[in-house]
N, C-alpha and C positions, 0 to 999 in steps of 0.2 A: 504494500500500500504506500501510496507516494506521502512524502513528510509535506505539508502542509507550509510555507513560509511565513512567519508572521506579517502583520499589516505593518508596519513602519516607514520613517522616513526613508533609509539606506534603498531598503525594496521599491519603495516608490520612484525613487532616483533609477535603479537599476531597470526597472520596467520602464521609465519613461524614453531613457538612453538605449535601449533594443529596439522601441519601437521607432527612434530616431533613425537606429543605424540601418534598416530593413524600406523606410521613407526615402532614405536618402539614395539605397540601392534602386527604387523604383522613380529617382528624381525628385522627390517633393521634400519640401521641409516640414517638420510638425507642422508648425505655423499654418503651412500650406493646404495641410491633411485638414486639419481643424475648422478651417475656413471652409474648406469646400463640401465639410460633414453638416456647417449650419448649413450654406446655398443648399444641401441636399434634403436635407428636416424641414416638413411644412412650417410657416408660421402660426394656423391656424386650422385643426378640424373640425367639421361640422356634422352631422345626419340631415338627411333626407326622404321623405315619404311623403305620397300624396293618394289622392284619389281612394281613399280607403272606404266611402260610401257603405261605412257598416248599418245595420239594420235586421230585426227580427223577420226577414221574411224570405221565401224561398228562393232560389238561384232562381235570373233570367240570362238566357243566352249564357257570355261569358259570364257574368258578373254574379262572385257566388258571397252574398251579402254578409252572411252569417260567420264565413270562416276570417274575416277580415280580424277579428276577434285576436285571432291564434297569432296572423301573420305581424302583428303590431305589436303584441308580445315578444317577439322572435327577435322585430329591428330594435326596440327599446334595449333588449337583453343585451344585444351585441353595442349597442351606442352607449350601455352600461359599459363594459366592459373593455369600450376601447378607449373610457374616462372623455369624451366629448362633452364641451363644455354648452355647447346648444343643442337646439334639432328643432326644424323647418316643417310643419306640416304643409302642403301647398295646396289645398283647398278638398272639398268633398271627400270632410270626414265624417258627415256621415250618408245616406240615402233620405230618397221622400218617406213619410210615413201619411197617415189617413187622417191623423189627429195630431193636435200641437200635444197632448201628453205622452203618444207615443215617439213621434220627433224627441223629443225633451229627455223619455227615456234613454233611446237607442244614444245622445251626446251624451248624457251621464255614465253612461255602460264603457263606451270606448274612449270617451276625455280620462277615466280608472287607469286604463290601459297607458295611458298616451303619459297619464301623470307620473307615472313608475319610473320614468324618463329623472335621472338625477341630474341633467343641468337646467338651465334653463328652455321653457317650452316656448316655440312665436306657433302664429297662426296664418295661413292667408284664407281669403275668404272664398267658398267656391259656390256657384250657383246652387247646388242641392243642401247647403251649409244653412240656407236661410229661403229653402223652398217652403216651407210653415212658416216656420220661425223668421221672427225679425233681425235686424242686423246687432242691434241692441242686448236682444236676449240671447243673441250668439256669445255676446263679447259676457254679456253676466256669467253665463254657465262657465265658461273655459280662463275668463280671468285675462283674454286680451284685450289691449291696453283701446284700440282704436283699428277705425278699420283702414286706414292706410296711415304708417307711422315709419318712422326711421330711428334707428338707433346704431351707437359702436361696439364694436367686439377687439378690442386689442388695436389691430394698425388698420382694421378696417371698417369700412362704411356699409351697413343693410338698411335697405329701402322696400318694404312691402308697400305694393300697390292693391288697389279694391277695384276690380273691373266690373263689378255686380252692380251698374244703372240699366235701367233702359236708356232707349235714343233718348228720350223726353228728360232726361238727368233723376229721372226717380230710384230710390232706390230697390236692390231687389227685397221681397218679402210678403208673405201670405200670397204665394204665388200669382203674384202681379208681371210675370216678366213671362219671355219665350228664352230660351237659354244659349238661342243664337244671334241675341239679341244683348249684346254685353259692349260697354261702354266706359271710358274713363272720361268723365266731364272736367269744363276747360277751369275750374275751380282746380280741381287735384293736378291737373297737368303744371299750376302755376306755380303751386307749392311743391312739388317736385323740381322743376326748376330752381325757384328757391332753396331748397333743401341741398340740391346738390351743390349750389351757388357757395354755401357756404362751407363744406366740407375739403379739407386736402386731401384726406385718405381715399385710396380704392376702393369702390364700388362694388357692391353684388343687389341684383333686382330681385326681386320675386314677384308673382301673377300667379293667380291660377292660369289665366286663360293668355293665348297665344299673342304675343307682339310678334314675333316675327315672320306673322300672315297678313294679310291684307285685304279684306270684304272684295270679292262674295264670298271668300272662305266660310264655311259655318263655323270654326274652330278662334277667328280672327276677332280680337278687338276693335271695332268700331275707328278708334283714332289711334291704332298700330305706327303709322308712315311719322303722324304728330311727335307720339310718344318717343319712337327711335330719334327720335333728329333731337328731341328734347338730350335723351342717353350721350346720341354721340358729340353734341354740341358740347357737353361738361369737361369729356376729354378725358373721364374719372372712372368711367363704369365698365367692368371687364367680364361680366356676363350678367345673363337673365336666365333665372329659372323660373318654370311651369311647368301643370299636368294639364289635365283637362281630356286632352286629346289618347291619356292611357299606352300610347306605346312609346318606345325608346324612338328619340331623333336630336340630332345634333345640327346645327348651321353657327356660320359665321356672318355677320353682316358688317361692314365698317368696321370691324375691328374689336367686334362686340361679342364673344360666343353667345349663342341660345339654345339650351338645353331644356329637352321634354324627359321626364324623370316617368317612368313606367308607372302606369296604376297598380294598388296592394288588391285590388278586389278583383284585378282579371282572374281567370281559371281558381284549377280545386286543386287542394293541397298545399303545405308548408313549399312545397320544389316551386310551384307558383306565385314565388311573394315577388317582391321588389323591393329595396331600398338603397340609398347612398351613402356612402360618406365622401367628402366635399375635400381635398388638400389643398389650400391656398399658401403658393412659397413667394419669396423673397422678388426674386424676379420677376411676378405679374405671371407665372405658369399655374395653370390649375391642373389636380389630378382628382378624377372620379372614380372612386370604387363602387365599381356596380355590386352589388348582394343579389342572387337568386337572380331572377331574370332580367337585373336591371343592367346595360350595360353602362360596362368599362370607356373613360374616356382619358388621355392624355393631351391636356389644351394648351396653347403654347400662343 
């Protein structure tokens, strides 16, 4: 059995100076190693999950309501464990229901779930979020703050937006809306501008619903073309995330990535879930680790 060396300064010294002399065989100096171990280590990780549309009722089609339950378990567990200091839900967590007490139920049942989450929880807001329910008694149940807000995280800037008006700037709730029918009024456009006006640090967006489509899309925000030129006018923002639309896709526009993060309520079984974690590094590179069917992204 090998003798064990004590911790001390001498060892410390000796280990430091091996690993010197093995650096220097491959060119580099510590100095040099060290430095390029921070460029290599995100500055910040986050979680990811959307479109979770839980609810007590039977699977349609893809969308199997009930197991959404397990699958949100599973990404909380692992964003447990990878100690993340936030996590993102991006809208439609839960389904329609028939009555505002069962609506009410099925967000108390999976907000449980969602809460188990040890850092901090944000919310975006997604069309079936406030398909009964008000926009109001959305934010009372789950404890967020407002429905489009910003805030910082370390070196960087989050901006959640509320795409849930009609054309008419109403809001969505007690099923007053068509869901193809989603809008960011020129109110919120101005304080986004503002918002970003005042910030130095790098940018990340969130949406439920899709900026970078363009009407007639049915997936498309009403002032998508507005909203972008707002983004890329700042010269701050280095991607937007959304769901909505349930499958994995990636685009670049101006220099902006736009990522669609897989819904948790497609298909049946735990192998059917989806979620992310988000690596934001030094350099302006993001890296996406897809979970279960969400994919993998390396953005640069």
């Amino acid at each position: 059995m090998p003798t064990e060396l004590p911790v001390n300064e001498t060892n410390r010294r000796t280990f430091l100076q091996s690993g010197a002399v093995v650096l220097a065989a491959m060119g580099l100096s510590l100095r040099e190693s060290l430095a390029a171990d921070s460029l290599n280590s995100p500055m910040l990780r986050f979680g990811l999950l959307t479109d979770i549309h839980y609810a007590e009722k039977d699977a349609a089609g893809d969308r199997f309501y009930q197991e959404s339950l397990g699958k949100v378990n599973e990404a909380v567990d692992y964003f447990n464990q990878q100690n993340l200091p936030l996590a993102i839900e991006l809208g439609d967590l839960i389904d329609s229901a028939d009555s505002l007490e069962k609506e009410v139920g099925h967000l108390r049942k999976i907000e449980d779930a969602y809460a188990r989450f040890e850092g901090e929880r944000h919310y975006v807001l997604g069309n079936h979020c406030v398909h009964t329910l008000k926009k109001e008694e959305f934010l009372q149940h789950t404890g967020m703050k407002a429905p489009h807000q910003s805030f910082d995280v370390g070196q960087f800037h989050f901006v959640i937006l509320d795409a849930c008006y009609t054309s008419e700037g109403k809001s969505y709730g007690r099923g007053n809306f068509v869901w193809t029918d989603t809008n960011i009024p020129e109110s919120q456009q101005k304080w986004l501008a503002e918002d970003l006006a005042k910030t130095h640090k790098p940018t990340l967006v969130f949406v439920h619903q899709r900026l970078d489509l363009d009407r007639p899309h049915h997936y498309a925000i009403g002032q998508s073309a507005a909203v972008r030129q707002i983004l890329e006018n700042s010269k701050k923002v280095q991607a937007v995330f959304s769901g909505h639309s349930h499958a994995n896709f990636h685009t670049s526009l101006q220099g902006i990535h736009y990522t669609v993060i897989r819904a948790v309520v497609t298909g049946s079984g735990q192998s059917n879930n989806g979620y992310a974690v988000v690596n934001l590094f030094e350099d302006g590179s993001l890296k996406i680790e897809g979970k279960r069917e969400q994919a993998a992204y390396s953005l640069t």
